[in-house]
C-alpha positions as CSV (number, residue, x, y, z in Angstrom):
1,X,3.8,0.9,21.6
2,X,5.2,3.6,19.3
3,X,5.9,2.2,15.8
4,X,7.7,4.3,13.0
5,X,6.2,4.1,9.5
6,X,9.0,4.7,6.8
7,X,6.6,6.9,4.5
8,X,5.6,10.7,4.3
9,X,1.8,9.7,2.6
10,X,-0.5,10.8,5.3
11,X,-3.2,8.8,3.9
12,X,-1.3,5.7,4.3
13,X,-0.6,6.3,7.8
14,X,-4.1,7.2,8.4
15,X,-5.4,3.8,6.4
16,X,-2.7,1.7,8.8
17,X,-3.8,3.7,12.0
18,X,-7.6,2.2,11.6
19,X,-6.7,-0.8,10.5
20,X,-4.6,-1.0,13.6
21,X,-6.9,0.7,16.0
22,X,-7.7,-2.6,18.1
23,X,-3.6,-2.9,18.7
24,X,-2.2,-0.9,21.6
25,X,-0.1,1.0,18.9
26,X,0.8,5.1,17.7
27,X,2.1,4.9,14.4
28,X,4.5,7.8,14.0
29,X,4.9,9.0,9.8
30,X,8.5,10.7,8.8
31,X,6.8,13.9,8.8
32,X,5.6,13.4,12.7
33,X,9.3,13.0,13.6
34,X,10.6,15.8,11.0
35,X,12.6,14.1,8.8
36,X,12.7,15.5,5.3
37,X,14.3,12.0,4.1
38,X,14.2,10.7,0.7
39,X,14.3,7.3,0.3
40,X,15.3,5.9,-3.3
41,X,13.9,2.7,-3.9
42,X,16.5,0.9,-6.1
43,X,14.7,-2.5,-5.5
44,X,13.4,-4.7,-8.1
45,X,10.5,-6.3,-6.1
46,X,8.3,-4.9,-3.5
47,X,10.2,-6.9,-0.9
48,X,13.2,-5.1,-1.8
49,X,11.8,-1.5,-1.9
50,X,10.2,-2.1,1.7
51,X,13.5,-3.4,3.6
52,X,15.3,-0.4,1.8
53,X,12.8,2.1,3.3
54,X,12.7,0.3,6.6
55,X,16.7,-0.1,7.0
56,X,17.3,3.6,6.1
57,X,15.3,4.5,8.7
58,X,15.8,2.1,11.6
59,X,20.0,2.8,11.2
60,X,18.9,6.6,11.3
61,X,16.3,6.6,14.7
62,X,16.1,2.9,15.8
63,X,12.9,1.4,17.2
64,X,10.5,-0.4,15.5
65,X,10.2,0.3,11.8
66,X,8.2,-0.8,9.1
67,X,7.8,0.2,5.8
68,X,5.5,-1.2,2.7
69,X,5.6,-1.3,-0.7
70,X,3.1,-1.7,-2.5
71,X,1.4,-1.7,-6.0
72,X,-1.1,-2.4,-8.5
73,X,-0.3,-5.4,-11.2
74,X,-2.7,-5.3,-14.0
75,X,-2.3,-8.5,-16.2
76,X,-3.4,-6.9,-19.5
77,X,-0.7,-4.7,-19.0
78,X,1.9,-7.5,-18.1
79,X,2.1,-6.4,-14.4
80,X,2.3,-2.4,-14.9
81,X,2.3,-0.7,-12.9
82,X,3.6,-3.0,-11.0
83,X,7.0,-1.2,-8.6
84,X,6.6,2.1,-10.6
85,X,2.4,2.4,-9.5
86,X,3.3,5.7,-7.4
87,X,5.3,7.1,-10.6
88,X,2.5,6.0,-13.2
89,X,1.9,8.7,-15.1
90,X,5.0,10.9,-14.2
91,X,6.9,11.9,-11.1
92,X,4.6,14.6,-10.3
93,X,0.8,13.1,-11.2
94,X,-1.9,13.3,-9.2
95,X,-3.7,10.2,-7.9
96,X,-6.7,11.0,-10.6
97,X,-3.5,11.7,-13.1
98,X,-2.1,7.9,-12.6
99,X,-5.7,6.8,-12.7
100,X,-6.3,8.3,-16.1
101,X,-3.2,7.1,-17.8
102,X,-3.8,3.4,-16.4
103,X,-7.7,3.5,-18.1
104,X,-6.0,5.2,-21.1
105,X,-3.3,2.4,-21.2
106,X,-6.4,0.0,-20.7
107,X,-8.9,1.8,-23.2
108,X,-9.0,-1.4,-25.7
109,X,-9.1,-4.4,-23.2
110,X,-12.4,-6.1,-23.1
111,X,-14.2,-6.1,-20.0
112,X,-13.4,-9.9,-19.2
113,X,-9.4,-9.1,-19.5
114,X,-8.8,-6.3,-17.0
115,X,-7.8,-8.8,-13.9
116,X,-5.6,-7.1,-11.7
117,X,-3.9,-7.6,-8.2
118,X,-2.7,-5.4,-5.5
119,X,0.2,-6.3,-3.4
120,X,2.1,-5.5,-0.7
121,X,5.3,-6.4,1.3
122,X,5.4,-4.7,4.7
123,X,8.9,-5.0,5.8
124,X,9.1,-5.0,10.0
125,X,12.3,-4.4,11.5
126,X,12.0,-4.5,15.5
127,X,14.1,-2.6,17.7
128,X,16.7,-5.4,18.5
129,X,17.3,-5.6,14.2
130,X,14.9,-8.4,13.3
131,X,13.6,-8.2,9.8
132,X,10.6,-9.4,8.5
133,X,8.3,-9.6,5.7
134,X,4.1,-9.6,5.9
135,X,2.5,-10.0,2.5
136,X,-1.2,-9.2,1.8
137,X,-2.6,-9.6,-1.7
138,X,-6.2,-8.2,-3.1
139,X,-6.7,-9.8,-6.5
140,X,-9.4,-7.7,-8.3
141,X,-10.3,-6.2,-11.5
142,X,-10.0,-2.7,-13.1
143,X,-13.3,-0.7,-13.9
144,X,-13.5,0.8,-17.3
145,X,-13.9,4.5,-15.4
146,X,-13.3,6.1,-11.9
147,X,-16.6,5.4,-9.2
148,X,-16.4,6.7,-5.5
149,X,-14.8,9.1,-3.6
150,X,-13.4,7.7,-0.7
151,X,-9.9,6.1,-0.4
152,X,-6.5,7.3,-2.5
153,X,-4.5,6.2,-5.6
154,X,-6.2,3.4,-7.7
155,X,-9.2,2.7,-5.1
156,X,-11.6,4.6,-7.6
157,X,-10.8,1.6,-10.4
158,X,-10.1,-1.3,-8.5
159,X,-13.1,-3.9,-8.0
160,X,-11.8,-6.6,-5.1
161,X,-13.3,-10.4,-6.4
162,X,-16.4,-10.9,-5.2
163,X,-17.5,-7.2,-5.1
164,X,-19.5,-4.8,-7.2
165,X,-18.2,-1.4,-5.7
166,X,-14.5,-0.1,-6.6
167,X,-12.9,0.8,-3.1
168,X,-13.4,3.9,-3.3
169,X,-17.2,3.0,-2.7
170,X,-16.1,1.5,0.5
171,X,-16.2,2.3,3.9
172,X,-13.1,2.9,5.3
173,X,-14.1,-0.3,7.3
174,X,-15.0,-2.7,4.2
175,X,-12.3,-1.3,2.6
176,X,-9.4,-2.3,5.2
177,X,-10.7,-5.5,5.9
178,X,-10.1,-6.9,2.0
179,X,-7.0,-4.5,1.2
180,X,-3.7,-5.7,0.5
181,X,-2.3,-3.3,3.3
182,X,-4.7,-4.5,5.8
183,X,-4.1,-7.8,5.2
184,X,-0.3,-7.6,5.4
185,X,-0.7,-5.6,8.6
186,X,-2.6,-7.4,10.5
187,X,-0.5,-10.2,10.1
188,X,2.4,-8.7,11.7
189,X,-0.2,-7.3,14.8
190,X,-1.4,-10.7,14.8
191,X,2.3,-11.6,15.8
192,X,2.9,-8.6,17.6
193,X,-0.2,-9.2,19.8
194,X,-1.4,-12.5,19.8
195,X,-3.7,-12.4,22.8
196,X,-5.4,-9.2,21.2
C-alpha cells in the first residue's frame, strides 16, 4: 500500500519507513513524487500544523496522506520550542545549530529542572477524505551537552525516562520503539492492519 508522507526531511521518512517495515506499506516523501511544495504551517498546535500539511497535499494528489508535527517541549523553558522546534535557532540552523541555542537557552537550569517531552500529531487522511489524529508522546529530559551520533535534530540531548543514553546513543531499533513518532505511527498501522 503506497502511503504519501507530507514532508521533504529524508530522515523522517527514513525513521517512519523502519518503524513501519512490518506493515505491507512504501512511504512515498514530496521529493519521491517531485513536488517542490511549501507548506506554511499557520497552526497553533501540532494538531493543526499536521492536518494543514496533510490537507494541502491530499486536495493536490489524493491517496492516503499523512503528515506529523512534531516538537520538543522543554518545561524550564515554558514549552519552547515547542511548534517553532524546526525554526529554533533561525530559519536556516543546522540540527547541531538548534541544539546549541536550546543548551545555551538552558545553560543555568539545574540538572533536576531540565524535564522535557517530545510530541507528535500524525494527521492520516485516507483516500475516501477521512481525517484523523494518532498522538505519541516521549517525556524525557535534556542533557547538559550533545552525546551520540545517530538520529537527527534534538536526539543528541534528549534522555527518554528510564534511560541513561540520549537517542542519539540508540539504535535505530531502541530508538523507534520509545519515540514520539513511532509511537504515534504505529497506532495508525495498528488500525490500518490489525491482523499484522
Amino acid at each position: 500500500m503506497d502511503i504519501i508522507v507530507a514532508t521533504h526531511n529524508r530522515d523522517k521518512l527514513n525513521e517512519m519507513s523502519t518503524i513501519a517495515k512490518r506493515y505491507p506499506v512504501i512511504f512515498w516523501g514530496l521529493g519521491d513524487l517531485g513536488l517542490d511544495t511549501s507548506i506554511e504551517e499557520t497552526g497553533t498546535t501540532f494538531d493543526e500544523n499536521a492536518l494543514i500539511k496533510a490537507r494541502a497535499i491530499y486536495e493536490r494528489i489524493g491517496g492516503i496522506v499523512i503528515a506529523d508535527d512534531s516538537g520538543l517541549c522543554v518545561d524550564a523553558l515554558s514549552g519552547a520550542p515547542g511548534l517553532y522546534s524546526a525554526r529554533y535557532g533561525g530559519v536556516e540552523a543546522s540540527d547541531s545549530d538548534k541544539v546549541r541555542h536550546l543548551l545555551d537557552q538552558m545553560k543555568t537550569i539545574a540538572p533536576q529542572d531540565r524535564q522535557a517531552a517530545f510530541f507528535c500529531s500524525l494527521a492520516v487522511i485516507l483516500s475516501d477524505g477521512t481525517e484523523r489524529i494518532y498522538h505519541g508522546v516521549t517525556k524525557g529530559t535534556i542533557a547538559e551537552s550533545p552525546i551520540g551520533i545517530t538520529g537527527f535534530g534534538y536526539d543528541p540531548v534528549f534522555i527518554p525516562e528510564g534511560e541513561t543514553r540520549t537517542m542519539a546513543e540508540m539504535t535505530a531499533q531502541d530508538k523507534n520503539t520509545i519515540s514520539h513518532r513511532g509511537r504515534a505511527l504505529r497506532l495508525f498501522l495498528r488500525e490500518l492492519f490489525p491482523s499484522v
